[in-house]
N, C-alpha and C positions, 0 to 999 in steps of 0.2 A: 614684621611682615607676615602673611597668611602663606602657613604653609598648606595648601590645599591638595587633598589627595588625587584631585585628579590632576594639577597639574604634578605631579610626582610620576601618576600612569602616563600625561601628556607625553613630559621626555622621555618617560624610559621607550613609549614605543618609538616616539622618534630614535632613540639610542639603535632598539633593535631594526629598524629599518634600514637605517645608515652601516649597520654592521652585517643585515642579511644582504646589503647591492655591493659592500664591499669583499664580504665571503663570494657572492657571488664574480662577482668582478676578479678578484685573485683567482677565482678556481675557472673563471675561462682564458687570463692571461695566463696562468701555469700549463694550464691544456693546450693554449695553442705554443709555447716555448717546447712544453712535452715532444708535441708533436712537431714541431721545426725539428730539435734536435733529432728526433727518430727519424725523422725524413733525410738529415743531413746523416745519420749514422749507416739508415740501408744503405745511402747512395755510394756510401764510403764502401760500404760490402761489397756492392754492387760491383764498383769500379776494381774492387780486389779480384771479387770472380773473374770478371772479365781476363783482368792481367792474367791472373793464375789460367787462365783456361788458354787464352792466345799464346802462353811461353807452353805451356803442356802440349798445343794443338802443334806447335812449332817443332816441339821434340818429337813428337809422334809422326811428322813427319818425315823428319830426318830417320827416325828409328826405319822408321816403313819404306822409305830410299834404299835406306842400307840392307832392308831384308829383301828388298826387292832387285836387287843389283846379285845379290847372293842366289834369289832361287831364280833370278831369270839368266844366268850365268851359263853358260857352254859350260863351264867345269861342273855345274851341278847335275847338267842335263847329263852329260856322259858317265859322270859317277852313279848317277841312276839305272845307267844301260849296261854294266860293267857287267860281261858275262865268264870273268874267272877272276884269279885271285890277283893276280898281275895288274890287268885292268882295274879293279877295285882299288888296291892300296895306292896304286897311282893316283886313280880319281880322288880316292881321300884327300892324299899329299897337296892336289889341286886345290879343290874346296875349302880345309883347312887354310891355306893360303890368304883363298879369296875373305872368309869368313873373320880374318884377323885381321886384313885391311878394312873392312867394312864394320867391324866392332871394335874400331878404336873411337876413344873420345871424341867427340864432335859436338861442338857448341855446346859446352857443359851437360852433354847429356852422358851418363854412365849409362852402356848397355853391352849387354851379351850373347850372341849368335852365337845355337849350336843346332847340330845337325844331325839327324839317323834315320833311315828305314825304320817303317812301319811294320815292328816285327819285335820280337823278343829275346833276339840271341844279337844282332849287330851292332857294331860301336857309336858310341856317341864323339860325333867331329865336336871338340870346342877349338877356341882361335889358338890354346898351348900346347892342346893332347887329343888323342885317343883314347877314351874309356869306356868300360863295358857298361852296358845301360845300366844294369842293377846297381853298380859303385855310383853312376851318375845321380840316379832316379834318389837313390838314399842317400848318399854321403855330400853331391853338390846342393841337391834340391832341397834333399831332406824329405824324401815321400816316403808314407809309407805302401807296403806291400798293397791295399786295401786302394790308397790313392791312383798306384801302377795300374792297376786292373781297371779302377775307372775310367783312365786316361787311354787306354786301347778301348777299352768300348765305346770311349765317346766317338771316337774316330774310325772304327770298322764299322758303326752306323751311318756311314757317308757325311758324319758335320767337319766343317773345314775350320773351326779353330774354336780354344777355350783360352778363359783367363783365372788365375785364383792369384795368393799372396803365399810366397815362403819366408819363413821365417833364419834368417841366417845365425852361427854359433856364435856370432858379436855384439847379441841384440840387433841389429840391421834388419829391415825388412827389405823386398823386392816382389815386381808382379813377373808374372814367371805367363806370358802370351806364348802360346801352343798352336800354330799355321802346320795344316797339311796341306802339300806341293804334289800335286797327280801327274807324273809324269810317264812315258810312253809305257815303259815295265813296272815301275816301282811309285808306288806314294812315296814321299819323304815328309818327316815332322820336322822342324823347324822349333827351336826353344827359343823364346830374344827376353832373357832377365834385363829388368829395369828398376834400379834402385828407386827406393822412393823419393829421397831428400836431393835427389836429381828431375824427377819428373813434378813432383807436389812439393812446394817449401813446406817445411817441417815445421816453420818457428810460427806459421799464422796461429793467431788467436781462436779462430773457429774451427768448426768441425767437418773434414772432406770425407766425403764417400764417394767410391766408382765403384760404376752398377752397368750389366747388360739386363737383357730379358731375362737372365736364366738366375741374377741375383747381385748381391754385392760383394764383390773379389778384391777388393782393397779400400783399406779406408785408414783414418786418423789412429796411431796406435790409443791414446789416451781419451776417443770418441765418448761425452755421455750418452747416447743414446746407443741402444745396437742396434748391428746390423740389421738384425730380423723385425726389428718394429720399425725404427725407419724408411726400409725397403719396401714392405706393407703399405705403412702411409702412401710412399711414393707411388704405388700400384693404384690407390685409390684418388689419385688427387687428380683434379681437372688436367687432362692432358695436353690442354688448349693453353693454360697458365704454364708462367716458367716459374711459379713461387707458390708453397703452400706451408700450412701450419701444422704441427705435427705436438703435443702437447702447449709447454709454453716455447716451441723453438719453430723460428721463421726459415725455410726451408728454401731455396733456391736451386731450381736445374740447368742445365745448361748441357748441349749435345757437341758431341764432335764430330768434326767433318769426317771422311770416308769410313767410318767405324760407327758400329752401334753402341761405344761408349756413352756413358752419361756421367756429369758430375755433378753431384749433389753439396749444396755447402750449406750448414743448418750454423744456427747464431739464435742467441738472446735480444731483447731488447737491454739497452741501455741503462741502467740504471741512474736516476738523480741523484746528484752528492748533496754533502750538504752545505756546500761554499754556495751552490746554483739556488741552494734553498734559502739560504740568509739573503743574497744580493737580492732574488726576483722572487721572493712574496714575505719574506719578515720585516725586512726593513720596510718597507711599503706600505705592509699591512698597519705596522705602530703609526707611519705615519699619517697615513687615513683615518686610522681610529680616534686619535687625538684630533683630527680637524672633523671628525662625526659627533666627537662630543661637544665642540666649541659651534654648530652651526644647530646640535640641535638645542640647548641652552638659547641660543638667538632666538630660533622661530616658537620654541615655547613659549617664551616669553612676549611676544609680538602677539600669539594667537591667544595667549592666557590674558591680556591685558582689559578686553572689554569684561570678561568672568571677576576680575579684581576692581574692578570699578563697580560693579553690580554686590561684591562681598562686603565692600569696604563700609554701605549704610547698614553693615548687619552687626557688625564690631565695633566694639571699643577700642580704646588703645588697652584695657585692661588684660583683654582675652587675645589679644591680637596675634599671640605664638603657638598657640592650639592647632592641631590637627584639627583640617575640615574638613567634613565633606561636601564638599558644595554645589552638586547635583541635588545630593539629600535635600541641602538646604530650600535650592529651588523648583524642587521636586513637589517639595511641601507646602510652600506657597502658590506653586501652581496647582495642586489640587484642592488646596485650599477655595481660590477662584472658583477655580473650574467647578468644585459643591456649591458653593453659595452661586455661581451663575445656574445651573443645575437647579436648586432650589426657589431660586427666583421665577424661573422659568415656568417651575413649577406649578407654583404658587399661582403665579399669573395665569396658566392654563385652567389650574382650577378655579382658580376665579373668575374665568372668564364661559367655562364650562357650568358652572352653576349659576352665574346670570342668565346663561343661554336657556338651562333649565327651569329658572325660575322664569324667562320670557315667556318660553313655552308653557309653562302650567298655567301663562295668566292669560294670553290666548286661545288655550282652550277652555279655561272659567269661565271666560271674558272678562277679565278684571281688568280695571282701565291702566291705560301701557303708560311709566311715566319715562318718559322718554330723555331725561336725564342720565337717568340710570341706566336705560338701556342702548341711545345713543351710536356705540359702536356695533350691537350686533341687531339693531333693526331690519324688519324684510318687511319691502314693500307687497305692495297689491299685484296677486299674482292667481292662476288659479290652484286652489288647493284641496287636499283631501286630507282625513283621519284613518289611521290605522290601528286600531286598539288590540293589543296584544295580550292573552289571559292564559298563565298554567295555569292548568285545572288541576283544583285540590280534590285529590282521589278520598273520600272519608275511612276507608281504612290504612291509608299510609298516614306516615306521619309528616310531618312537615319536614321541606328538603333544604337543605342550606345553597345547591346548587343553583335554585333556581336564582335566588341574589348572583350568583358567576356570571349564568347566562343573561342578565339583563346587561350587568356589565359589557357583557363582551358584546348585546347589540349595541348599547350606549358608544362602543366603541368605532364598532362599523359604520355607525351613521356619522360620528366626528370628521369620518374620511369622504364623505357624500352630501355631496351640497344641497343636493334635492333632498334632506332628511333630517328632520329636525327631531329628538328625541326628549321626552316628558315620564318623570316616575308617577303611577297613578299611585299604586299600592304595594305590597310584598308581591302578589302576582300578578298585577295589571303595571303593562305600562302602555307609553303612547307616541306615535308616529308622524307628525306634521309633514305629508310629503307635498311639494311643487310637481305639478302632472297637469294633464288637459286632458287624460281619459282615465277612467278608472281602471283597463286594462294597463296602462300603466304603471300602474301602482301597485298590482298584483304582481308584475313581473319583477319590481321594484323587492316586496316584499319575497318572492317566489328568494329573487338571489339571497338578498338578508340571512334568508333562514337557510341556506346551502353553504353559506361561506362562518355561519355561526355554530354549526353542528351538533344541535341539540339531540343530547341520548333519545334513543327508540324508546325509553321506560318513560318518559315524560308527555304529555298529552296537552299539546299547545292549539288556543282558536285564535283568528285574526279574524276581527270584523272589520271593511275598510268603508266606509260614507262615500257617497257621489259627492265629483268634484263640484265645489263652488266659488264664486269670484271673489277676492278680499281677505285680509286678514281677520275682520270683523265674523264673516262667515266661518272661521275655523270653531268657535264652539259651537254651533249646530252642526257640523262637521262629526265634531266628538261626540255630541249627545245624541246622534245618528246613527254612529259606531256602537255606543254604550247600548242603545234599543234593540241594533243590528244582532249584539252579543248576546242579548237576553236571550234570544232561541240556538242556541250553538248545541242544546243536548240534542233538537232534532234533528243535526246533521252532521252523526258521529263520526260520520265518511268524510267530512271534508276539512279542511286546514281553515281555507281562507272562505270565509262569509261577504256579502253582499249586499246592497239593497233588494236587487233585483233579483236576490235568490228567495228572499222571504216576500215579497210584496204581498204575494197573496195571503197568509199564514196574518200580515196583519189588519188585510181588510176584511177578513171573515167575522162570523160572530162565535166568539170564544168563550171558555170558561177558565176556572181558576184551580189551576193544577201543575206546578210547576216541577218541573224532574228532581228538583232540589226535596221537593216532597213526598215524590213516588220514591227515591232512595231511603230517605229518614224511614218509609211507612216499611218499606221491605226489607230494610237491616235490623226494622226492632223486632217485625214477625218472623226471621229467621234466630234471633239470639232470644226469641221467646221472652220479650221485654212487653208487658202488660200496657205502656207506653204508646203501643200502637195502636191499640182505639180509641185513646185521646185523639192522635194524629188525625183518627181516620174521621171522627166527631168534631174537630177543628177543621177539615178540608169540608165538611157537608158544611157546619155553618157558615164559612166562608161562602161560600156556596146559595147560602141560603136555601137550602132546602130543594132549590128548583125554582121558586118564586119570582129571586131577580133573570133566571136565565131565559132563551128561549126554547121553545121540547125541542130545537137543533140541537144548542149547547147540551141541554142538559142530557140528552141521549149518548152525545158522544164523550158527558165526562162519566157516565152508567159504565157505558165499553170502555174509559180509560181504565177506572177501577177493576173491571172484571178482567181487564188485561195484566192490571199488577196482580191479581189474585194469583191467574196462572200461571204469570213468570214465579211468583211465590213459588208454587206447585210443585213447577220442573224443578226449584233451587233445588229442594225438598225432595223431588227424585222419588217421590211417592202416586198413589192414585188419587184423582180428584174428586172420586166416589166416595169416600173417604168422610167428605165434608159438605158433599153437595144431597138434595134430595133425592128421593128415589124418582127415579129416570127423568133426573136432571144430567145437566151438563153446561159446560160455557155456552156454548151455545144457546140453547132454552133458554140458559138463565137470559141472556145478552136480547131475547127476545123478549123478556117480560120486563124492560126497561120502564115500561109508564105505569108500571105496577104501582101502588099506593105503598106494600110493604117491601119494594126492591132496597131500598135503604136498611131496612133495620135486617133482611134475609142476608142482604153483604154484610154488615155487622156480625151475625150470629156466624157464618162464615169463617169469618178472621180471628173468631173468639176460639171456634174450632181449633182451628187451624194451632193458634198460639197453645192450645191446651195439648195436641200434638208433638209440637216442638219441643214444649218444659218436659212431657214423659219419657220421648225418645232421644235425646241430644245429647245428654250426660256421656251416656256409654261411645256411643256413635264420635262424637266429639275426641274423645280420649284419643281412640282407636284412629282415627283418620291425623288425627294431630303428631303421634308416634310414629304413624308410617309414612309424613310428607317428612320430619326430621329426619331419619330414616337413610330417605330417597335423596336428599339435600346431602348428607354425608358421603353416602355413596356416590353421590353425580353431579359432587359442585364443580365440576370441569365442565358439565355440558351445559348447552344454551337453555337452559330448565325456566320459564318463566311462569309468573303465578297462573296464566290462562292455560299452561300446559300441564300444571301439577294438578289442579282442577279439575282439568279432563279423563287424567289420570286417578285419583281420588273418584270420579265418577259423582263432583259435584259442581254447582256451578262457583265464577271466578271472584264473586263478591262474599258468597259464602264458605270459600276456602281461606279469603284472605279475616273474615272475623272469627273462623275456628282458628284458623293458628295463631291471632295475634294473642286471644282469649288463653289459649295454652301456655304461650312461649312467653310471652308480655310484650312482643315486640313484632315488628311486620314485618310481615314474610321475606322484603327486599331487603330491607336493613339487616335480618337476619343473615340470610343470605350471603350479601357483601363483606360484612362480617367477620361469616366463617372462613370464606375464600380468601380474606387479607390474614388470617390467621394461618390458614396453610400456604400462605402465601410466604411469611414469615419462616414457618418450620422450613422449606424449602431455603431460603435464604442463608439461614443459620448452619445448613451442609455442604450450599455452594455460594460463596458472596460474588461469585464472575459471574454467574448465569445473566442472558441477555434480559432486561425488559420485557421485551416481544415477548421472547421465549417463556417467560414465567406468567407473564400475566395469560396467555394462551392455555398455559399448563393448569389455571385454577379457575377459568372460565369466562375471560374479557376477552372475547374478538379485536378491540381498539386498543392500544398502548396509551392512548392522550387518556381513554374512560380508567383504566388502570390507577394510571398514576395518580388522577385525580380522585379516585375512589380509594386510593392505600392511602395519601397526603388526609384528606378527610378522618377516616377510622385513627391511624399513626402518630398524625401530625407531621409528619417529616415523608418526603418521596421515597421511592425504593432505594435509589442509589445511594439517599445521604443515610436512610436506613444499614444495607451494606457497608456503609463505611462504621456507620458505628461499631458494627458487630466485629469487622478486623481489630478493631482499638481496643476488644473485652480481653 
């Protein structure tokens, strides 16, 4: 049988699930058993207090009877009035009397009535004797000097009674209650001692205290808590509650009737034994645990069963006792799928994206459509246009691998756009079959394209788009409308997208033969001072023919085309035009003796100038300008420095900056450029590999992150980030 690792994980989690509801379960049946019991243990306090306080409230009554019988007494009243000695020890005789009938035993209450004037020299009445306060105060009470003194000032301050606890020579205690009786002549104090194991059972298990406002004056001899923290608490606890806590002990008050007594009963909770803990959660628990392991065995086995059915065509009986993992296993067959569907998919896209492609390049060839093959991605007759798209190759950069990205990423965009069928013409040309009824259309069409494909500012893109026409048939006149449309793009360096209707006129003029493809070759070979250029210039006249095929329109305006590359020469050159021209000549003059017989060969003689200019002073010049754009590129590859601003700055012009540096450096000034910035792009890396992105490509001169990253992946081969990872792994 397959012992399969997941069903091993299956039960154990069933195991721990069945043992966290049963841990669970146990600990809220023990909580609520906890809590019964404690409930039923306060109650039991409860009902103690109570008793204890009703049998206490009962003596204190009786006590308070019997002292009240004694001071409301005609014999007490007269013994207070006693104005000689006769009088007096009579009224003693009397009181003493009354005080021994009223402090005997009653209802198991032990208590003691004695009696004396408010005074320091008079005897004290007990219910056997006569004795002098001091023998009383020390030898019955047991006070000291210190306690005597207290006990008149509490009482010559007008308070009518006190309570504290004496300590008797038997170990015994007793509260020793102090009543002063105001009668016509004399106060009298009143003592009534009260044993304790008479008023409070002795034998309870908890802890008692009795307390007035002024503190606690008796309590449990063997109390853990003291008096003075207890007492505290007690001051601070809700006055409205008759129960508070006081560290871990449960506190209970309780008041008595006609006195400001209170009795405090303080107790623990209960402790669990351990008979309570085998009966109500061990036995239980073994039992549930054994029926959590037999119920989760069942369901694993139930829910494992389709997984064992699915394993079982994977095995032998050979191998059949191995650990498996059998997620692994079907992990890997599912991705297995899921690549080959993946692939398939693939596959099929592109091949269905390359017939598209090749549709498209045979309708705008016109190559006859076999419709076998193309079948599924046929478009009917509709009305359509051409959009031909062209990076312009800069002649002093060198070729860019980007522009292949960006063709891609529109080849892309148009996949998503029904109205757009896309065709590769060449490395820079490609092409746009759009569905429209206006050619505003299709501008707008293209306007988005080129917004949602984000071609870098350093790149210099034309669209020429043909007027719509009806049919599939019509789409290569379409194209080769766009293609003528494109032939004039130098003359409209301002604009992106081209037209018919922006050139119409430009084609129905009468023209000559001068193409900007030519006026550049003529102007890069007479600034690098290449002898070259008056071939060029001798190749554009024959072409030309001399003036012959043209008419003096043409030929006048291709006199002014040349005498215009002269002085763009000129300015390149940043020099005077006096220089090469005759004396009190100028463009102008010259540009006036256009139908001169020798204006041809004086432009010749011109350009020869000029080039013999160039070879004497460009060496030095060259150097010098070349050192100080590295230089400036060093110091400020952070900033937005682009070749028509280094130029400016050079103080030459942008065509003539970019073939002194490449001539110096061997390489163009962008790629340079990019280059060095991925270079210090690097050194930075290599001191922080956390630095953001943003942050770094910003730091060495890329505004964009996507231009960054794609311009370090280029120079690198690897992104910034998989860059940084390298550098942690060194």
């Amino acid at each position: 049988m397959v012992r399969g690792k997941y069903k091993k994980k299956l039960n154990t989690v069933f195991l721990l699930v069945f043992t966290l509801i049963i841990v669970s379960f146990m600990s809220i049946f023990m909580k609520i058993v906890m809590d019964q019991r404690s409930k039923e243990y306060e109650t039991t306090i409860i009902n103690t207090i109570k008793t204890t306080l009703n049998n206490s409230q009962i003596k204190l009554e009786v006590i308070n009877s019997a002292l009240d019988l004694v001071m409301e007494s005609d014999e007490a009243k007269n013994w207070s009035e006693s104005d000689n000695n006769e009088m007096f020890y009579l009224g003693l005789l009397k009181v003493q009397q009354k005080i021994r009938k009223s402090s005997s035993k009653v209802n198991n209450v032990n208590f003691q009535i004695s009696a004396t004037f408010l005074d320091e020299d008079s005897l004290v009445i007990t219910p056997v004797s006569s004795e002098a306060k001091d023998y009383y105060f020390k030898k019955n009470l047991g006070l000291t000097t210190e306690k005597i003194e207290g006990i008149y000032d509490h009482f010559e301050n007008k308070s009518s009674y006190m309570a504290f606890t004496i300590n008797n020579r038997d170990g015994s205690s007793q509260i020793c209650y102090i009543t002063k009786k105001a009668y016509r002549k004399r106060d009298v104090l009143y003592f009534t001692t009260i044993n304790y194991d008479s008023f409070v059972e002795e034998n309870l298990e908890q802890d008692w205290y009795l307390c007035n406002n002024n503190g606690i004056f008796a309590m449990k001899e063997d109390a853990n808590v003291p008096a003075n923290e207890i007492f505290e608490a007690f001051q601070n606890s809700d006055l409205a509650s008759n129960k508070f806590i006081y560290k871990d002990y449960n506190v209970f008050k309780q008041s008595f009737y006609n006195i400001d007594w209170i009795l405090l009963y303080s107790y623990k909770d209960k402790n669990i034994d351990t008979a309570m803990i085998f009966v109500y959660f061990l036995i239980p628990f073994i039992l549930l645990t054994f029926l959590s392991i037999f119920l989760s065995r069942i369901i694993t086995n139930k829910l494992y069963r389709p997984i064992k059915e699915v394993l079982d065509d994977f095995f032998s009986d050979d191998n059949y006792q191995k650990d498996v993992d059998e997620f692994k296993i079907l992990k890997q067959n599912s991705n297995m799928i899921k690549t080959l569907n993946q692939q398939l998919k693939l596959a099929i896209s592109e091949r269905n994206n390359l017939i598209v492609q090749r549709l498209n390049r045979d309708l705008l060839f016109g190559i006859n459509i076999n419709k076998s093959i193309y079948k599924d991605h046929l478009i009917g007759d509709d009305n359509y246009c051409v959009a031909v798209l062209e990076f312009l190759n800069n002649p002093y950069e060198d070729v860019d691998d980007n522009i292949f990205l960006y063709k891609n990423e529109i080849l892309a965009y148009t996949q998503d756009i029904n109205k757009l069928r896309y065709a590769n013409i060449n490395y820079y040309t490609c092409a746009i079959i759009i569905q429209c009824d206006k050619v505003k259309e299709a501008i707008t069409m293209i306007h988005t394209l080129l917004e949602n494909v984000e071609i870098d500012y350093d790149y210099d893109i034309r669209v020429a788009i043909s007027n719509v026409a009806y049919g599939t048939k019509k789409i290569k006149e379409c194209f080769e409308e766009s293609k003528k449309i494109l032939e004039y793009k130098f003359l409209y360096n301002q604009r992106t997208i081209l037209t018919m209707k922006q050139i119409k006129e430009d084609l129905d003029r009468n023209s000559y033969y001068y193409p900007l493809v030519i006026e550049n070759k003529l102007i890069h070979s007479v600034l690098n001072g290449d002898i070259k250029a008056v071939e060029i210039f001798n190749d554009l006249i024959n072409e030309n023919s001399a003036g012959d095929k043209l008419s003096p329109k043409a030929f006048k305006n291709l006199i002014f085309a040349i005498i215009g590359t002269i002085s763009r020469i000129v300015q390149e050159l940043k020099t005077d035009s006096h220089k090469f021209l005759e004396e009190n000549d100028d463009f102008s003059t010259l540009s006036d003796q256009w139908n001169r017989k020798d204006i041809i060969p004086k432009l010749r003689k011109i350009l020869e100038d000029i080039l013999l200019y160039v070879n004497n002073n460009k060496k030095d010049s060259e150097n010098s300008i070349a050192e100080e754009m590295l230089t400036y590129i060093h110091e400020h590859y952070w900033e937005d420095i682009m070749l028509v601003d280094m130029a400016k700055k050079m103080n030459v012009s942008e065509k003539y900056c970019g073939i002194l540096f490449k001539k110096a450096v061997g390489d163009n000034y962008k790629n340079y450029l990019n280059n060095y910035r991925i270079e210090k792009a690097k050194e930075i890396m290599y001191s922080n590999t956390k630095i953001k992105v943003s942050t770094l490509g910003k730091q060495v001169g890329f505004n964009s992150s996507n231009t960054f990253i794609r311009v370090f992946t280029k120079y690198t081969g690897m992104t910034p980030k998989a860059f940084a990872e390298q550098i942690k792994h060194l």
